[in-house]
C-alpha positions in Angstrom: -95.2 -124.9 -158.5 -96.1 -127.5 -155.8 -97.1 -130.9 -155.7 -98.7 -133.0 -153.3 -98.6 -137.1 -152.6 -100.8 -138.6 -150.4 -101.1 -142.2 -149.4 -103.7 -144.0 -148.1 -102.7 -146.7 -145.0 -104.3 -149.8 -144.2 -105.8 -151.2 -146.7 -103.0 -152.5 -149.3 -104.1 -149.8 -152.0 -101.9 -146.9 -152.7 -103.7 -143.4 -153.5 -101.4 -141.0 -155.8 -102.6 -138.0 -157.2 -100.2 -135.6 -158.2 -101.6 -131.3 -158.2 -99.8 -129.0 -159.7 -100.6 -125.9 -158.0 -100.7 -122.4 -159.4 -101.5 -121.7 -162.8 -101.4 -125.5 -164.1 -103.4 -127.6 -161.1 -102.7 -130.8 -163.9 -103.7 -133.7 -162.4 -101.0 -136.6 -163.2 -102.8 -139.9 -163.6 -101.0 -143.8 -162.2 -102.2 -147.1 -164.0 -105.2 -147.7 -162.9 -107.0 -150.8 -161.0 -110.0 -148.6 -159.5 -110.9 -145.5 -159.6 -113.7 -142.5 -158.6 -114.4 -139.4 -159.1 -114.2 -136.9 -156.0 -116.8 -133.9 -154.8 -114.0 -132.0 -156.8 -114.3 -133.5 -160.0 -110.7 -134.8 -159.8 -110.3 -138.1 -161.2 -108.0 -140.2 -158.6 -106.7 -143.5 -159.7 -106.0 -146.1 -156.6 -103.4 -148.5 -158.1 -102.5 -152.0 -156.1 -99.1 -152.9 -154.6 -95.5 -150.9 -154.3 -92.4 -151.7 -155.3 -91.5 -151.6 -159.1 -95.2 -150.1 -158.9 -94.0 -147.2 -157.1 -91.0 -146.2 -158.9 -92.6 -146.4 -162.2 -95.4 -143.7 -160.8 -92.3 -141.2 -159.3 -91.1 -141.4 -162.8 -94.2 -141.1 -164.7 -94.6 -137.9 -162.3 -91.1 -136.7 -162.8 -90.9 -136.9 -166.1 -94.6 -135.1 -166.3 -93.2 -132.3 -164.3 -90.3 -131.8 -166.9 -92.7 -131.4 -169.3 -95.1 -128.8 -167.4 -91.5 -127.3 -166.6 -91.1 -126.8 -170.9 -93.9 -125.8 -171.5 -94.2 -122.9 -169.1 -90.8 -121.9 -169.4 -91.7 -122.0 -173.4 -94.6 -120.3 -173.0 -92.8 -117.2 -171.2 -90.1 -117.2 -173.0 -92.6 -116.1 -176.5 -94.2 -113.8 -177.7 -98.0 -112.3 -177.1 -101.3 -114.9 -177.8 -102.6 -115.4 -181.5 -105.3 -112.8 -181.8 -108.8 -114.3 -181.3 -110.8 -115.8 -184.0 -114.9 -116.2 -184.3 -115.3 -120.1 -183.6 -115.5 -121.7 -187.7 -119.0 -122.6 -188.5 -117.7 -125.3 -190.2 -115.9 -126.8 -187.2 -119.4 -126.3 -185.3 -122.1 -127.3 -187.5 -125.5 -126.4 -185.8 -128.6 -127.6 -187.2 -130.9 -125.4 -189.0 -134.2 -124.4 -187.2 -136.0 -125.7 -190.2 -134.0 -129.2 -190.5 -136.4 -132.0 -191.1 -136.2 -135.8 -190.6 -138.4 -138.5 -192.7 -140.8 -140.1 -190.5 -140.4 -143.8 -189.5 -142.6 -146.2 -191.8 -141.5 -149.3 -190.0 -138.9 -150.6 -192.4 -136.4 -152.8 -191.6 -133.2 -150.9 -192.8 -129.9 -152.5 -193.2 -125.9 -151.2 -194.1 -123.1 -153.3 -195.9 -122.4 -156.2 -194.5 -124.5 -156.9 -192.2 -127.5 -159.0 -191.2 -128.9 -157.2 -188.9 -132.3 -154.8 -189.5 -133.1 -152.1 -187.3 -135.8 -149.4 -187.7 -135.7 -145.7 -187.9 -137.3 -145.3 -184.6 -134.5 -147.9 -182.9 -132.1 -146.0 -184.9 -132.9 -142.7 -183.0 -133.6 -143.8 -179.6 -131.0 -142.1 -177.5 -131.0 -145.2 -175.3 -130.4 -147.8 -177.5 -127.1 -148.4 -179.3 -127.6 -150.2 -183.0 -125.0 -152.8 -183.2 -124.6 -153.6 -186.6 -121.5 -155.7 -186.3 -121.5 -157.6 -182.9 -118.2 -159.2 -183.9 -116.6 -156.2 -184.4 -116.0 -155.6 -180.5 -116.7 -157.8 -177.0 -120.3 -157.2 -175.3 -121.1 -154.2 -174.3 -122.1 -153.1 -170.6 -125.6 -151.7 -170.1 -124.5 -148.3 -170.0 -123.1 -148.6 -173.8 -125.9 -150.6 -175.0 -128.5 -148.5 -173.2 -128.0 -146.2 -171.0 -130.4 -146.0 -167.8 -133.6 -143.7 -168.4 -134.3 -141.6 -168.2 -131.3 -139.4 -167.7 -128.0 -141.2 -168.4 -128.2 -142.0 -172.5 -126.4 -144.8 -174.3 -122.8 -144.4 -174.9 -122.8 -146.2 -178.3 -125.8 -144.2 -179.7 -123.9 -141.2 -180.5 -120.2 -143.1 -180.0 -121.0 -145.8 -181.9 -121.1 -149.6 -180.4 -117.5 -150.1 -181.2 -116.1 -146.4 -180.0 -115.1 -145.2 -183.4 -117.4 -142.2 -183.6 -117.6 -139.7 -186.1 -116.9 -136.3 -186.8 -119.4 -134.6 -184.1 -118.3 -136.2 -181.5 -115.1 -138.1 -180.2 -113.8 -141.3 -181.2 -113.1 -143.6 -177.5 -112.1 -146.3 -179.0 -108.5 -147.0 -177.4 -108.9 -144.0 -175.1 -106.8 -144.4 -171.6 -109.7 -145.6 -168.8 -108.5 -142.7 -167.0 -109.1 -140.4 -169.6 -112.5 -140.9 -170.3 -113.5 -140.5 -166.8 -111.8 -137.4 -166.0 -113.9 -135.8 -168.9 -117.1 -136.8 -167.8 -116.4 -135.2 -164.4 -115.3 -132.3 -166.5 -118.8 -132.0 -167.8 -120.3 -132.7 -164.9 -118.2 -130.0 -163.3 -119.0 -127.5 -165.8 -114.8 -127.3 -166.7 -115.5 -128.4 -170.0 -118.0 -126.6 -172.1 -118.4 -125.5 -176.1 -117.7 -122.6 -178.2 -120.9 -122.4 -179.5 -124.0 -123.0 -177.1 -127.3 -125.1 -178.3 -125.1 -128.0 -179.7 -124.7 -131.6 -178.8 -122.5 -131.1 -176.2 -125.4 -130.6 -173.9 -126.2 -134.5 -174.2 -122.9 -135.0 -172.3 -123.4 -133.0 -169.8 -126.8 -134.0 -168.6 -125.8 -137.4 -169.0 -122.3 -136.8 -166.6 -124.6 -135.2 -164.1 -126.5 -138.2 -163.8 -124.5 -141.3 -164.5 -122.6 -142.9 -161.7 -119.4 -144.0 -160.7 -119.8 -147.5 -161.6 -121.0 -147.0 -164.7 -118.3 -144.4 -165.6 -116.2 -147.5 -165.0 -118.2 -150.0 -166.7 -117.8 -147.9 -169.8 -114.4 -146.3 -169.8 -113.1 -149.9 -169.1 -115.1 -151.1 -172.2 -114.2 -148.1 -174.4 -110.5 -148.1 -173.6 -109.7 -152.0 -174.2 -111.6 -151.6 -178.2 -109.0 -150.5 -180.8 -109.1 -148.0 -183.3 -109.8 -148.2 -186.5 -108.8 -145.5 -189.4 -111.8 -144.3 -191.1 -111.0 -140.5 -192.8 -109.1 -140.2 -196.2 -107.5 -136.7 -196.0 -107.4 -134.9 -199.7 -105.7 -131.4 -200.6 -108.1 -129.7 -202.6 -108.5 -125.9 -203.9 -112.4 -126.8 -204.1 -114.8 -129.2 -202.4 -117.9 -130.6 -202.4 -120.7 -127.7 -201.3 -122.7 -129.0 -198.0 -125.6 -128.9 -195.7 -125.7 -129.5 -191.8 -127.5 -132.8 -190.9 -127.7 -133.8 -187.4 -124.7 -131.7 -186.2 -122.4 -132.4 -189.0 -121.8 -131.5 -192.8 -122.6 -134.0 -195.6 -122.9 -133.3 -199.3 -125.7 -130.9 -200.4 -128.6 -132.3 -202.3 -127.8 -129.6 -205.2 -124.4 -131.3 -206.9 -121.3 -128.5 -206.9 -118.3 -127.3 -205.8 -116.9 -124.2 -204.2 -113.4 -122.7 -202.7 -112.3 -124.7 -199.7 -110.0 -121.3 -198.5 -109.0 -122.1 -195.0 -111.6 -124.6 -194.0 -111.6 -128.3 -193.5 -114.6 -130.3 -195.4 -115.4 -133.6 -193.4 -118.6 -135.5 -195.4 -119.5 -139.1 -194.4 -118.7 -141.5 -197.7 -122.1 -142.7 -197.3 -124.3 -140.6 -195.6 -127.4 -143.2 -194.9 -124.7 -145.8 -193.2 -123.4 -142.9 -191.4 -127.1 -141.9 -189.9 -127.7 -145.3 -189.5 -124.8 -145.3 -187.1 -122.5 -148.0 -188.3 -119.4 -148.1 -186.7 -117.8 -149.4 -190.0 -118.6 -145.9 -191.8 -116.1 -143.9 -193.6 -115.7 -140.2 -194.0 -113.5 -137.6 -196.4 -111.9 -134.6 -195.2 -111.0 -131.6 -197.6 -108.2 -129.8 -196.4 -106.5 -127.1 -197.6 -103.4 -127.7 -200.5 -99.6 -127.8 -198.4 -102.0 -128.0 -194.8 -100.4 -131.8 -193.8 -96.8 -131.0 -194.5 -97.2 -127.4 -192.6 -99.0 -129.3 -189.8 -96.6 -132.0 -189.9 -93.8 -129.4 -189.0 -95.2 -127.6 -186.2 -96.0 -131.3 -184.8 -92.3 -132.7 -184.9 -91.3 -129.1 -184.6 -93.6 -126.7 -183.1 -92.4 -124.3 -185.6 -91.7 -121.6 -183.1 -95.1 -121.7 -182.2 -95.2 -123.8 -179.9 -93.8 -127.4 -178.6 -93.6 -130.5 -180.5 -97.3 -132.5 -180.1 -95.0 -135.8 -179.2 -93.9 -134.6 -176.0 -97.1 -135.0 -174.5 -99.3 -137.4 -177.0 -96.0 -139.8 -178.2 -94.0 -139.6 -180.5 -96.4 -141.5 -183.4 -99.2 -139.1 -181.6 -100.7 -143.1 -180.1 -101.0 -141.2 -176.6 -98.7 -141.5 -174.0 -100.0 -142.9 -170.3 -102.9 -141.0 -169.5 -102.6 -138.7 -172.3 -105.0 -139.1 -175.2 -103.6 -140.4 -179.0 -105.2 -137.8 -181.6 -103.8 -139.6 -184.7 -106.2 -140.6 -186.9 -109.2 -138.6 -185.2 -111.7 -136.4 -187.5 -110.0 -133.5 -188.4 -113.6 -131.3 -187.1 -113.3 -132.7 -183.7 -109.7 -131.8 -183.3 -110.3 -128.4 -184.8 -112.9 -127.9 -182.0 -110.9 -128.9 -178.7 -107.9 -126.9 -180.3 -109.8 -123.8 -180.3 -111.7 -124.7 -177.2 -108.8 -124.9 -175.4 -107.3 -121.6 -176.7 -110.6 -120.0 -176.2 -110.2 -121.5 -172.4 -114.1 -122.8 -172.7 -112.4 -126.3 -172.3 -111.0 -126.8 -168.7 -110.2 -129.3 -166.5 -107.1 -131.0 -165.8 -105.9 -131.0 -168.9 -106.3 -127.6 -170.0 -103.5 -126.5 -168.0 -100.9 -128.0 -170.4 -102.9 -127.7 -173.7 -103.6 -124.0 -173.3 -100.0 -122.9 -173.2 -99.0 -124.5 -175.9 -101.4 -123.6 -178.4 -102.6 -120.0 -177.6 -100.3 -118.4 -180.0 -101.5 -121.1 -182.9 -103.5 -118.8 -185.9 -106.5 -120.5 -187.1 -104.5 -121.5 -190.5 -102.0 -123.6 -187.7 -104.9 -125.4 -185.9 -106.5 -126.5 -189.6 -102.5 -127.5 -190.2 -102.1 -129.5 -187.2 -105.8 -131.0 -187.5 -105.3 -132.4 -191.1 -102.1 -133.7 -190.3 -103.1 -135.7 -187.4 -106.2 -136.6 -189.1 -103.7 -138.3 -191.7 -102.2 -140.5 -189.5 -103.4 -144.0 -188.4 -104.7 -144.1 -185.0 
């Protein structure tokens, strides 16, 4: 294992990257004043000043290095990889070739508390963002509120105006800066891709390939300074609500019933037309499984000779730590999809490097375990 520091003179700004060669190649990340992506999709961070500065980053890297250091020496130490498992259709909702939307008749439509009225047709425009609650969250840049056509869509049209998105995509409110930019060069790269082709992970990617530097910024910088809100009510059920896929997620069938949950997790928006309506103030439920938040809580704080404790690397309170993405709080589906992305290895990039270690030997019953119990949590 190698690493490499590299400095740039002459300008008053201090350019650390840390690589970790060999089977890792993580990319540690400094606090952040500007930033870019480079030709190889490597997020660098250029941070102002020395000093204090400077000692901080050596032991932001050290310490990161001791951590790569347990989890490879972990990883060798164990036994073979969980066997593979067919991605859960109920992790990756894909809309049915026959789904059909209502037609827009022009009328204003509204959600709780707000006075704000918005048609269907605004409601659906990838490049416009519906903000229902403007006091909710500080103006948004022109990339968040819409986009730049005809290529680069509208962050908050799928993320929501405030960040808090919903169970088919990711939550950024609170994200690190640094973060949210290395994964948009991981889609533009091609590093990070889906289990199961022809769903809305596509948007992303066309949208990294033509978006630029500045308004990666612009957005990331927006995204990162909103804060979280908890929105999911976990419940341990033998049965749940039956569904249907609408627009890449499950919501309640028309047809009232229930069946056996078995080792799924259930996520249904509270209100499905606030939901569609894209209101960042929607709520959701998640069925899990009876005993799955106390098993995932101990393979979180424990690993459960599995694998290593979740707070090394994402805090103790699973908040994030530095660079490193919080997960508490976040929909249950989403975190069931990046957990067996990254053990499938169709999620790369920086990160990858220490995820995949540490959760290839995870059964699908684990990653529904440690998926409801973060989901539990407030973000």
């Amino acid at each position: 294992m190698t690493a490499k520091k590299s400095v740039r003179k002459g300008s008053g700004d201090n350019r650390v990257t840390m690589g970790v060669a060999g089977c890792f190649g993580y990319v540690l990340f400094a606090k952040s004043s500007r930033h870019s992506v480079d030709s190889r999709g490597t997020y660098e961070i250029m941070t102002l000043g020395a000093g204090r500065g400077a000692c901080r980053r050596r032991a932001n890297m050290h310490r990161n290095l001791v951590l790569l250091s347990l989890v490879l020496s972990w990883t060798l130490a164990t036994g073979a990889p969980s066997p593979g498992d067919a991605p859960p259709a109920w992790a990756y909702p894909v809309n049915p070739p026959n789904l059909t939307v209502p037609a827009d008749d022009g009328t204003p439509l509204h959600v709780p508390d707000s006075e704000a009225a918005f048609t269907l047709t605004q409601i659906r425009d990838l490049n416009f963002s519906p903000d229902w609650h403007p006091g909710d969250h500080r103006p948004m840049p022109e990339v968040v509120a819409r986009g730049r056509k005809p290529a680069v869509l509208a962050c908050g049209c799928c993320h929501r105006a405030d960040g808090s998105g919903g169970p088919e995509n990711a939550r950024l409110a609170g994200l690190p800066a640094a973060y949210i930019a290395q994964q948009m060069a991981d889609f533009k790269s091609g590093a990070r891709k889906t289990s199961v082709a022809g769903r809305n992970p596509g948007l992303m990617v066309d949208t990294a390939r033509a978006i630029t530097n500045e308004e990666i910024e612009a957005a990331a910088g927006y995204f990162s300074a909103l804060m979280p809100r908890s929105a999911i009510k976990i419940v341990e059920v033998a049965n749940a609500p039956k569904t249907r896929v609408v627009d890449w997620h499950l919501a309640v069938a028309l047809t009232a019933g229930t069946e056996p949950l078995d080792q799924r997790i259930i996520e249904v928006p509270v209100n499905i037309e606030q939901f569609e309506r894209r209101d960042g103030r929607s709520r959701w439920v998640a069925y899990v499984p009876p005993g799955s938040v106390q098993r995932g809580k101990k393979l979180v704080t424990s690993g459960g000779g599995k694998t290593v404790p979740c707070g090394i690397c994402h805090g103790p309170d699973l908040k994030g730590l530095g660079p490193i993405p919080g997960i508490a709080g976040r929909s249950p589906s989403y975190l069931m999809r990046q957990l067996y992305d990254f053990r499938a290895g169709v999620r790369g990039g920086s990160g990858s490097a220490l995820m995949k270690p540490a959760i290839e030997k995870l059964s699908m019953d684990d990653m529904i375990s440690l998926a409801a119990y973060a989901a539990s949590l407030n973000p």
